[in-house]
C-alpha positions as CSV (number, residue, x, y, z in Angstrom):
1,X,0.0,0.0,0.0
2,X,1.4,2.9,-1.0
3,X,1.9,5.7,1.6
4,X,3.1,8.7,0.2
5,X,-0.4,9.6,-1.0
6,X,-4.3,9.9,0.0
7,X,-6.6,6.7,0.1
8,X,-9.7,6.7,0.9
9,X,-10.2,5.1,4.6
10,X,-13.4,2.9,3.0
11,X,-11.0,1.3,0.9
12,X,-7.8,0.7,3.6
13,X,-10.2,0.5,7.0
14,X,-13.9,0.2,6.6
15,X,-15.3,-1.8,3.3
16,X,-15.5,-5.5,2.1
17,X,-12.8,-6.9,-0.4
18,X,-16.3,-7.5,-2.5
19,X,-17.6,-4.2,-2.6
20,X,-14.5,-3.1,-2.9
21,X,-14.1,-4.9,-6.5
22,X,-17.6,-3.8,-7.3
23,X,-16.3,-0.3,-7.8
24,X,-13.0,-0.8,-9.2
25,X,-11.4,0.4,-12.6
26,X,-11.6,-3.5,-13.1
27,X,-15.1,-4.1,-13.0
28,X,-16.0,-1.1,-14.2
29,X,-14.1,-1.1,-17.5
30,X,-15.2,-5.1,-18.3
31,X,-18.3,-4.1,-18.1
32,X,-17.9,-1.3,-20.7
33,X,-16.5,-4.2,-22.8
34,X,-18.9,-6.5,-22.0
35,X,-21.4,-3.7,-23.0
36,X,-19.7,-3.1,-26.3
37,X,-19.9,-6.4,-27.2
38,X,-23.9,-6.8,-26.2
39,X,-24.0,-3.8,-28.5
40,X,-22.3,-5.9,-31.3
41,X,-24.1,-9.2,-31.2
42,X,-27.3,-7.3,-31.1
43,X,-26.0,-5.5,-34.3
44,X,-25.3,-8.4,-36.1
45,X,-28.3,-10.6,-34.8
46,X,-30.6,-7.7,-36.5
47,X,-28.6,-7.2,-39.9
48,X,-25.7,-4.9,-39.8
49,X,-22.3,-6.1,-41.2
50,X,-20.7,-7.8,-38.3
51,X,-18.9,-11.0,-38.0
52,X,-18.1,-13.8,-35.7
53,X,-14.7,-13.5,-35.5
54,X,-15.1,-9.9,-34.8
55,X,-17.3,-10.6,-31.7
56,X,-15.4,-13.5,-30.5
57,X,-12.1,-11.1,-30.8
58,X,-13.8,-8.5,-28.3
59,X,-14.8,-11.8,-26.1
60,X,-11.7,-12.7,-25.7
61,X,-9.9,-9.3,-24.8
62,X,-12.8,-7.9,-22.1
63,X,-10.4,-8.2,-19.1
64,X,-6.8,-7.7,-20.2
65,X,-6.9,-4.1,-20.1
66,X,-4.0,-1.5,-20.9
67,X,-4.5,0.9,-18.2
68,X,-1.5,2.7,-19.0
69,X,-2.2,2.6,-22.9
70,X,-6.2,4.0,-22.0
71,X,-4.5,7.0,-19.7
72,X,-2.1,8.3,-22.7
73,X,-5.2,8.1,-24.7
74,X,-7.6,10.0,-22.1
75,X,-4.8,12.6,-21.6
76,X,-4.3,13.0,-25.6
77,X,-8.5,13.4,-26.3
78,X,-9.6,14.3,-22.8
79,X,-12.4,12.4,-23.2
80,X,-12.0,8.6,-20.6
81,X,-14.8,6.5,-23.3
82,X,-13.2,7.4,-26.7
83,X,-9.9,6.9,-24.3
84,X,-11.0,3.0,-23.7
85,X,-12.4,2.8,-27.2
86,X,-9.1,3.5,-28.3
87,X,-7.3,1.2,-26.7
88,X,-10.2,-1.9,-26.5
89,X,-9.6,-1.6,-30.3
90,X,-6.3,-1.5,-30.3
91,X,-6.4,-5.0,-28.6
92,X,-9.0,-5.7,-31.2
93,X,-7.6,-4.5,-34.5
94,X,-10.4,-6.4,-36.2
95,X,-13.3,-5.4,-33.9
96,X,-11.7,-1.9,-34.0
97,X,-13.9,-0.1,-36.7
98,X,-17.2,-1.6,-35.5
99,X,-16.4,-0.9,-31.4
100,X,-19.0,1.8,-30.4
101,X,-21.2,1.8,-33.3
102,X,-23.7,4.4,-33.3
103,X,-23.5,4.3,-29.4
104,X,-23.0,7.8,-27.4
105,X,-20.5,7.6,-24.0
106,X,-23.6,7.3,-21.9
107,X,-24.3,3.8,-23.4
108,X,-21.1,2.3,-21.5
109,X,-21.0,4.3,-18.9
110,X,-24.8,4.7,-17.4
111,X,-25.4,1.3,-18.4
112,X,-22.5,0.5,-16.6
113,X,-23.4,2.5,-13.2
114,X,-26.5,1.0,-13.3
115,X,-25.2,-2.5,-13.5
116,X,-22.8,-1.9,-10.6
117,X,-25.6,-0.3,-8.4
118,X,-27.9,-3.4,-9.2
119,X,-25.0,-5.7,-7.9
120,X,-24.3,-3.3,-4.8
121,X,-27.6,-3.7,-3.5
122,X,-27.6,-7.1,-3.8
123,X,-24.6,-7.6,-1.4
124,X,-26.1,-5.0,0.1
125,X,-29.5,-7.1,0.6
126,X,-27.8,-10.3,1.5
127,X,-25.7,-8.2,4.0
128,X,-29.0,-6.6,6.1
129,X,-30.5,-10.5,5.7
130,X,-27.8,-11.5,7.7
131,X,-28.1,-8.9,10.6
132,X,-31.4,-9.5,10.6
133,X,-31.4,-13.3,10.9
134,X,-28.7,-12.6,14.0
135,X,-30.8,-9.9,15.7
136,X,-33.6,-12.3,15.4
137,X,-31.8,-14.6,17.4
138,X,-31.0,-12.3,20.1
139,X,-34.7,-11.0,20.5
140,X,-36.2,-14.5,20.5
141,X,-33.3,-15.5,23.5
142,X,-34.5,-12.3,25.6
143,X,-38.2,-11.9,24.7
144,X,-39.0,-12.5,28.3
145,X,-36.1,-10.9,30.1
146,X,-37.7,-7.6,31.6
147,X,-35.8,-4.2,31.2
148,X,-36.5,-0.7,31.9
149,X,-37.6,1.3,29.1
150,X,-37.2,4.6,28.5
151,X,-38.6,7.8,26.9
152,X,-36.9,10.8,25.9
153,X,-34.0,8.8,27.6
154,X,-35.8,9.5,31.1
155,X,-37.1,6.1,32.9
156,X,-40.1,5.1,31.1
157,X,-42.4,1.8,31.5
158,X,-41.1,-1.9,31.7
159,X,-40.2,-3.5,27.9
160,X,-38.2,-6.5,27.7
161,X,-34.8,-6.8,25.8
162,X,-36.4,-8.9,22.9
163,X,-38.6,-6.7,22.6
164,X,-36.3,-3.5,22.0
165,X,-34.8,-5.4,19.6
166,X,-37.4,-6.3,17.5
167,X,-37.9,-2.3,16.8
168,X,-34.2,-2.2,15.7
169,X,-35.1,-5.1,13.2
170,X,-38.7,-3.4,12.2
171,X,-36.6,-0.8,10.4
172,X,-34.7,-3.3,9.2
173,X,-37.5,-5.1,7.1
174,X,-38.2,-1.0,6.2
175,X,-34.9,-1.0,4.3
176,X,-35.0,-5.2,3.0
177,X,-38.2,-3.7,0.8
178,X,-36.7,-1.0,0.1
179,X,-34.0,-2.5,-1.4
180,X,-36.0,-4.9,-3.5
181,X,-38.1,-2.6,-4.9
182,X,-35.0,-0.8,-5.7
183,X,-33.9,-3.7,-7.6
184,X,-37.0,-4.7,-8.9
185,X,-37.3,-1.5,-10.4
186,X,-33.7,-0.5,-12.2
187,X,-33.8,-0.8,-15.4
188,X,-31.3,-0.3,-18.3
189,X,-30.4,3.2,-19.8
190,X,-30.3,0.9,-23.2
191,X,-28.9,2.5,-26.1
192,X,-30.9,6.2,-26.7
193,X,-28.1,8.3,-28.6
194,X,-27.2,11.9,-28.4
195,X,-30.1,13.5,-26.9
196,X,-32.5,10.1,-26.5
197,X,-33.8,10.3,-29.7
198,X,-31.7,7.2,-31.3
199,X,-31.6,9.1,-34.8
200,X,-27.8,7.3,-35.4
201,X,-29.1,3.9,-34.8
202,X,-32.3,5.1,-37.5
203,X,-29.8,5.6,-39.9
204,X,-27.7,2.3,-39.0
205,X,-30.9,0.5,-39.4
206,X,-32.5,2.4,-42.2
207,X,-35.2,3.7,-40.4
208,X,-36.4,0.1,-38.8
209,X,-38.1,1.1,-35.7
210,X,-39.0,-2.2,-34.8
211,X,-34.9,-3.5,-34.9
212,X,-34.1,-0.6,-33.0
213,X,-36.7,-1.7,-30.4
214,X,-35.2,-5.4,-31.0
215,X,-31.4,-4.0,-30.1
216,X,-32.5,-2.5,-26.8
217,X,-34.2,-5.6,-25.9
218,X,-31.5,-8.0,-26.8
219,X,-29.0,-5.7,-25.0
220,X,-31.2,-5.6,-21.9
221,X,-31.2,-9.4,-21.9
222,X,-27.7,-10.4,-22.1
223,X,-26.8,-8.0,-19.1
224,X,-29.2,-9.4,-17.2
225,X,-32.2,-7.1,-17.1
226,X,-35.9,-7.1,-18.5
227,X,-36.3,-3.6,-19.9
228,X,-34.9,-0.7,-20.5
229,X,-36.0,3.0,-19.5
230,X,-38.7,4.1,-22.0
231,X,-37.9,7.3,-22.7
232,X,-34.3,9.5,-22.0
233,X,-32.4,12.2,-22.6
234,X,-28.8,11.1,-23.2
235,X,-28.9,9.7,-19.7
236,X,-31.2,8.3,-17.6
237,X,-33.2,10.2,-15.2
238,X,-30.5,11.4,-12.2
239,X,-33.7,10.4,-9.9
240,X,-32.7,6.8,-10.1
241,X,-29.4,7.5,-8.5
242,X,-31.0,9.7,-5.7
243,X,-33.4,7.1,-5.0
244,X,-30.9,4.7,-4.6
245,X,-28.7,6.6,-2.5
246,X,-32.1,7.5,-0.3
247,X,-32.4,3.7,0.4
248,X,-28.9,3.3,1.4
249,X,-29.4,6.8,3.6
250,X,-32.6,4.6,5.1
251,X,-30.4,2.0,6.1
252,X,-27.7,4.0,7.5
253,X,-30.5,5.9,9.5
254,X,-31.9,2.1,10.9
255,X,-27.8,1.6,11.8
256,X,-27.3,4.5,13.4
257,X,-30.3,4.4,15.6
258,X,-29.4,0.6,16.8
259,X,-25.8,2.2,17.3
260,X,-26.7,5.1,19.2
261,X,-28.8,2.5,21.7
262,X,-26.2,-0.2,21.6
263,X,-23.8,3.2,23.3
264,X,-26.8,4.2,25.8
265,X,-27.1,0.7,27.0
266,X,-22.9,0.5,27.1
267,X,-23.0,4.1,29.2
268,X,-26.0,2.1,31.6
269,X,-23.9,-1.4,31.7
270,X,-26.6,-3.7,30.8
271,X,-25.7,-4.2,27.4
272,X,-22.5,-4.1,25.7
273,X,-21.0,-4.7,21.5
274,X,-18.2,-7.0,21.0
275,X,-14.8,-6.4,23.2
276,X,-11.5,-8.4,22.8
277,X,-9.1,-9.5,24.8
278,X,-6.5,-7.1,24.2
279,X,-8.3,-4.3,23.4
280,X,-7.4,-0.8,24.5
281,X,-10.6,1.5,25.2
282,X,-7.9,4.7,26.3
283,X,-4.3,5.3,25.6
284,X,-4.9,7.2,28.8
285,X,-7.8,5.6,30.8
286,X,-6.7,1.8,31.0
287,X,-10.1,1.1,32.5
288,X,-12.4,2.3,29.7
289,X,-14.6,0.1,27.4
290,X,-15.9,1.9,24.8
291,X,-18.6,1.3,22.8
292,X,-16.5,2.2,19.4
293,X,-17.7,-0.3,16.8
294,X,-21.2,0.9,17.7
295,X,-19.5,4.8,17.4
296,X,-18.4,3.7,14.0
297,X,-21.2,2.8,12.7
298,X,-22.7,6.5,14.0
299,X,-19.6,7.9,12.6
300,X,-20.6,6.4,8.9
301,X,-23.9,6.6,9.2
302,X,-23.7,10.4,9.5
303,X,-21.6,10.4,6.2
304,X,-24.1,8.0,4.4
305,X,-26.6,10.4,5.6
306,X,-24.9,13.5,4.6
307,X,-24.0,12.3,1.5
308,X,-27.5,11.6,0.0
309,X,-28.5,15.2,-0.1
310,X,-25.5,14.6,-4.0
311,X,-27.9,12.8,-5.9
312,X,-30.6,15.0,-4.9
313,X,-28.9,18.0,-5.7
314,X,-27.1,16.5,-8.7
315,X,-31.2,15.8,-10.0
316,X,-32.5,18.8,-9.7
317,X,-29.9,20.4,-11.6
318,X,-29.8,18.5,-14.6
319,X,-30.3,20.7,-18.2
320,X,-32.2,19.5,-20.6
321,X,-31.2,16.6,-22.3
322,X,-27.7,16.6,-20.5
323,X,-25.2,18.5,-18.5
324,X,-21.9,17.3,-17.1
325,X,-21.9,18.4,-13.8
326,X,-23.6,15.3,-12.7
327,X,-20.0,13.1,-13.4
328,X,-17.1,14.0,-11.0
329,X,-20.0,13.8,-7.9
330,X,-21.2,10.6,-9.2
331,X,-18.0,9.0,-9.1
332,X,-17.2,10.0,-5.9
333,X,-20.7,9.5,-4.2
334,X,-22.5,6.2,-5.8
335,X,-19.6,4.1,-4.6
336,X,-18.7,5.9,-1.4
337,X,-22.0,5.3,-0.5
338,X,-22.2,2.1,-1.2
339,X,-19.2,1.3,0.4
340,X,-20.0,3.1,3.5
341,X,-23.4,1.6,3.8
342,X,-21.3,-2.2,3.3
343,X,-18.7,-1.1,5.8
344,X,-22.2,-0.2,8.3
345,X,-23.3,-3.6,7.4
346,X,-20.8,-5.5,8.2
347,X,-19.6,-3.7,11.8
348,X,-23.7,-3.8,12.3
349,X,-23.5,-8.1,12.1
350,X,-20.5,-8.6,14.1
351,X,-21.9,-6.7,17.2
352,X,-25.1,-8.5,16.4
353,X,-23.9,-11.6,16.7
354,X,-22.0,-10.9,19.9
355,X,-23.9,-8.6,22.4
356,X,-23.1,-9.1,25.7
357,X,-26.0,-8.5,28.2
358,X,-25.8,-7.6,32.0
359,X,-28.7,-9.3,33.4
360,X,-28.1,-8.3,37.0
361,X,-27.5,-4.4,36.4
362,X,-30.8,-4.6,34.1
363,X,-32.4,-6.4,37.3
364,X,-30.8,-3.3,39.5
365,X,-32.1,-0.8,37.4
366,X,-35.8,-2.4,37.3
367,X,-35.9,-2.3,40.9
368,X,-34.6,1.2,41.3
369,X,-37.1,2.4,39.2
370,X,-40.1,0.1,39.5
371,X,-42.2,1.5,42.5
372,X,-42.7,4.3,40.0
373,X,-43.8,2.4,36.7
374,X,-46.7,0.5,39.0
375,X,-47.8,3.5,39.7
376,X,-50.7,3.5,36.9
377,X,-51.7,0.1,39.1
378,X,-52.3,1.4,42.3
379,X,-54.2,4.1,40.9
380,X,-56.5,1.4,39.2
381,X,-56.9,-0.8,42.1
382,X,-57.9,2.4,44.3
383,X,-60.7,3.1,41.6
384,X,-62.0,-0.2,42.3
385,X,-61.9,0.0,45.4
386,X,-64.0,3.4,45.0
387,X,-61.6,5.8,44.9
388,X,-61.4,9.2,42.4
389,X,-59.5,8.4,39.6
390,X,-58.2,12.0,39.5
391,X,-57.7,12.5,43.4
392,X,-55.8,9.2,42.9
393,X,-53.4,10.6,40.1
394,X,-52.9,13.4,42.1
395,X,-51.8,11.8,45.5
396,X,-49.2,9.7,43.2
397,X,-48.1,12.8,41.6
398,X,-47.2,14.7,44.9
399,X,-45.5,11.2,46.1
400,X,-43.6,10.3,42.8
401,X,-42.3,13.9,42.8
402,X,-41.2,14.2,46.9
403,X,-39.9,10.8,46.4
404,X,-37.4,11.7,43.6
405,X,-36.9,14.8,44.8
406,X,-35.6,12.5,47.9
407,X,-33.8,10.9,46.1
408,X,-31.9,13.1,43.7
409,X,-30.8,16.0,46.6
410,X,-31.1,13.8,49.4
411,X,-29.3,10.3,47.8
412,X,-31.9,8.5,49.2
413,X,-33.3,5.6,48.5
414,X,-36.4,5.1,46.5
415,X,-39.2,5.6,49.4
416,X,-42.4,6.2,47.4
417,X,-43.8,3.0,48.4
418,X,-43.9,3.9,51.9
419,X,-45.7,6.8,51.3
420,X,-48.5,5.3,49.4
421,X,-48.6,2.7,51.7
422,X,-49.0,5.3,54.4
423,X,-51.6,7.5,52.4
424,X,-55.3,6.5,53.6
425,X,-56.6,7.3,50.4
426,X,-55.3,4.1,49.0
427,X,-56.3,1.5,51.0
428,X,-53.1,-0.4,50.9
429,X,-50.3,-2.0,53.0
430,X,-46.6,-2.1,52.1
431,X,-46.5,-5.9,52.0
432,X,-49.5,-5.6,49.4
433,X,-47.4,-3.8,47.2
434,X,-44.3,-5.5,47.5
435,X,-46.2,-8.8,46.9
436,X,-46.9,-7.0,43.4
437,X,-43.3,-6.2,42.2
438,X,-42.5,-8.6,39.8
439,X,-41.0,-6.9,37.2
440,X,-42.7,-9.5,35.0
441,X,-45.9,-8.7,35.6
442,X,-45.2,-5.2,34.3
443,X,-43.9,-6.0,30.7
444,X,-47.4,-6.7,28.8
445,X,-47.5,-8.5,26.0
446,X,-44.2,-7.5,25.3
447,X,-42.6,-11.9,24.7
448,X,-45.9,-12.2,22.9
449,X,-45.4,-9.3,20.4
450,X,-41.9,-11.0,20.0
451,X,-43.5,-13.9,19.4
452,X,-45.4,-12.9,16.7
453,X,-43.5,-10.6,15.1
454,X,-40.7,-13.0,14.6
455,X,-43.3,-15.2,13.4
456,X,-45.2,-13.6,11.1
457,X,-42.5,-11.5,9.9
458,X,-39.0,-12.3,10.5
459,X,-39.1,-16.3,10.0
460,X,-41.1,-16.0,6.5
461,X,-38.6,-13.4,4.9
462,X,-35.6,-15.9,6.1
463,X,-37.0,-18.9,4.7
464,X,-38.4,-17.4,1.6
465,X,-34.7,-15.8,0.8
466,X,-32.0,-19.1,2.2
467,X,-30.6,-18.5,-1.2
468,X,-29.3,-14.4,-0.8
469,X,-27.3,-15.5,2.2
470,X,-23.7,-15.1,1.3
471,X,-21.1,-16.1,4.2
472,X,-19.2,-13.2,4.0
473,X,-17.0,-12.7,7.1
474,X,-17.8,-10.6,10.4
475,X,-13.9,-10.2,11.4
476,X,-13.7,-6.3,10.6
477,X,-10.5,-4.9,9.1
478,X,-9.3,-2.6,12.3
C-alpha cells in the first residue's frame, strides 16, 4: 500500500474486499467491454455487417486491459470513453472499426453505473438479511427478560430486551423492501443516442423502428435485465441514482439508531457490543470500554446520511437533455455510498452476533425504578376500590415527585412506596405492594409481540430468501 499519498479510509479500513471490486477500474471497464460487445451481437443478430470473429475477438480481450495505454489516450483526447475505445480496439484491430457503433458515452458508462448499483444492492440485501437473521436470534433468546424502558432517555415503563430489539429489526424489514423494490425497479439506460432520440441507430438501421426496439431488448437481456428506461435524454433520469442513495441513507439511518442505543445501554452497563481480549478502550484511561464499533457505525452513518442530499442535488440540476456536472459527484458518491453503507453492514453483524447482556444491572435498574412504573396500578386498584381516579393521580403525583426529589438532593433511596402505603386514600399496606413487584408482571404483551412478530415476519422473509445468504465474514479490518 502505498503511503506517500491519499486513500480513501473505505478502501484501507472500513469496506468488504467485495464491494470493494464492485467499484473498481476493473469491474467497471469489463463491463464497458462486455457492454460493447452486447451492443455488437445485437447489431449483427438484426442485420448490420458484423462478424463472428469480430465478436469473439472483443470476447476474448474484455479483461486484459491496458490501463497505462487507456491513460495516454484519455490525456491526448480528454475524453475517458473514446480513451478505452481506443485502446479496446487496439487490442481488437479487427473489432476496431465496429467498437462503439452508433453508441453515445452514456451507453457504456450509465449502463455501466447501473449494473454496478444493481450488484451493490444485492450484497447490500444479502448483507442486512444476515443482521437481521442474527438480531432475530438475540430477540427471541430475551423476549422475556424484563428491562426498563425509556422515553426521551428518562425512565419510562417496563419492555423486555427482545422486545427492544425487535424495533431495531422493524426498520430493518423498512430497508430489505426497500432495497428490493430498488432492484426490482432499475432498469437499463439501453442504447438512446445523443439527446435520447436514437436518430444514429435510424440511420444504422434504415429507419427500422422495430430493430431498434429489438437491439435494446436483446441488449437488456444479455446483461441481465428485463427492460430498459422508456424514454431519455442522453442519460437516464439522475432520480434513479437519488433514490438509490435515499435507500442506502434509510439503512444508514436504521444503523445509526441501533448504534446510538447499543452506546446508551454500554454508558447504563446492561448491554454491551463486541470487546476483545487485548483491546485498549484509552491510551490514557486503561479502565475504559468503549462502545467504538457501535461509534463507527454513528460515525458512517452520518456520512451515508450526509452524502444523499449529491444525488438530490445533482437531480434537480440536470439541463435539458444533459449536462456534465452530474460526473465528478457521481463518481465520488455512488460508490462511497455504497461502500460506507457495506462497511455499516458489516460492523452492524458482528456486534449482532456478539452482544453481551448484564442481566443483574438490568435487574438493578428495574428495581430502582419500579415503585414508579406500578404507579398507573395502584391508581387502578384504588378506583376499584371506589376511589377518584383524578384525586388518585394526584396523590401519586405529589408522592412520585417528593420521592425523587428525595432521592436526587437527598441520595436517598427510592421511598415512594412507603408513602402510598401510608396514604389512607389508597387502602393499601406495604407488603401488598411488594407482593406485586414482579417486574414481569409489568412488561405486557411485550414476549408475545416478539413472538409474533418474529413469526409472522421475520421467520417468513428468512425462509423465503435461504438462497441471498452469502457467508461473508464478520472479522472487521481494524
Amino acid at each position: 500500500m502505498p503511503t506517500n499519498i491519499y486513500e480513501s479510509p473505505l478502501s484501507s479500513r472500513y469496506a468488504s474486499d467485495e464491494m470493494l471490486y464492485l467499484f473498481s477500474a476493473d469491474k467497471k471497464f469489463s463491463t464497458w467491454r462486455r457492454l460493447w460487445v452486447a451492443l455488437a451481437r445485437a447489431e449483427k443478430e438484426l442485420g448490420l455487417d458484423i462478424t463472428d470473429e469480430q465478436i469473439a475477438e472483443m470476447e476474448a480481450h474484455i479483461t486484459d486491459i491496458d490501463y497505462e495505454y487507456a491513460a495516454k489516450m484519455e490525456k491526448e483526447l480528454r475524453h475517458d470513453v473514446m480513451a478505452h475505445v481506443r485502446t479496446f480496439g487496439k487490442a481488437c484491430p479487427k473489432a476496431d472499426p465496429i467498437i462503439h457503433s452508433g453508441a453515445t458515452s452514456c451507453y457504456v458508462g450509465d449502463n455501466t453505473d447501473i449494473i454496478l448499483m444493481r450488484e451493490g444492492l444485492e450484497l447490500i440485501r444479502d448483507k442486512l438479511l444476515r443482521v437481521i437473521e442474527s438480531l432475530a436470534a438475540f430477540a427471541d433468546k430475551y423476549k422475556a427478560m424484563p428491562t426498563l424502558g425509556f422515553t426521551h432517555f428518562q425512565p419510562a415503563a417496563l419492555t423486555t430486551v427482545g422486545k427492544r430489539a425487535t424495533l431495531w429489526i422493524n426498520e430493518l424489514l423498512i430497508d430489505f423492501d426497500e432495497v428490493r423494490y430498488r432492484l426490482g425497479t432499475l432498469k437499463l439506460l439501453g442504447s438512446k443516442g445523443a439527446t435520447g432520440t436514437q436518430a444514429t441507430f435510424m440511420e444504422l438501421f434504415d429507419g427500422d423502428h422495430e430493430k431498434i426496439k429489438k437491439m435494446e431488448a436483446l441488449i437488456a437481456k444479455e446483461m441481465g435485465f428485463t427492460a430498459v428506461v422508456p424514454v431519455s435524454g442522453q442519460t437516464y433520469s439522475r432520480k434513479v441514482d437519488a433514490g438509490v442513495l435515499s435507500t442506502l441513507s434509510g439503512i444508514a439511518q436504521s444503523a445509526g439508531k441501533f448504534a446510538t442505543d447499543m452506546r446508551l445501554l454500554s454508558h447504563l452497563k446492561e448491554c454491551e457490543e463486541p470487546y476483545e481480549d487485548k483491546q485498549i478502550g484509552s491510551s490514557a484511561m486503561a479502565y475504559k470500554r468503549n462502545p467504538m464499533r457501535c461509534e463507527r457505525i454513528c460515525s458512517l452513518a452520518r456520512y451515508v446520511i450526509a452524502d444523499s442530499l449529491n444525488g438530490a442535488m445533482t437531480s434537480y440540476n440536470q439541463w435539458f437533455e444533459r449536462t456534465l456536472d452530474d460526473s465528478a459527484n457521481k463518481r465520488i458518491s455512488i460508490p462511497e455510498a455504497f461502500l460506507a453503507t457495506d462497511a455499516i453492514l458489516n460492523i452492524y453483524l458482528n456486534v449482532a452476533l456478539g452482544i453481551k447482556v448484564y442481566p443483574k444491572v438490568i435487574e438493578k435498574h428495574i428495581l430502582d425504578e419500579l415503585p414508579f412504573n406500578a404507579t398507573e396500578k395502584y391508581i387502578m386498584k384504588g378506583v376499584k376500590k371506589g376511589g377518584n381516579r383524578q384525586e388518585l393521580h394526584e396523590a401519586i403525583r405529589i408522592h412520585s415527585v417528593a420521592a425523587g426529589k428525595a432521592i436526587k438532593e437527598q441520595g436517598l433511596p427510592n421511598d415512594l412506596i412507603s408513602r402510598i402505603a401510608n396514604d389512607p386514600l389508597f387502602g393499601t399496606t406495604e407488603a401488598e405492594i411488594y407482593a406485586e413487584l414482579e417486574p414481569a408482571q409489568y412488561i405486557g404483551r411485550a414476549p408475545e409481540q416478539v413472538e409474533e412478530f418474529l413469526r409472522d415476519y421475520v421467520t417468513p422473509l428468512i425462509s423465503n430468501n435461504q438462497d441471498l445468504k452469502t457467508e461473508s465474514s464478520t472479522e472487521l479490518k481494524v
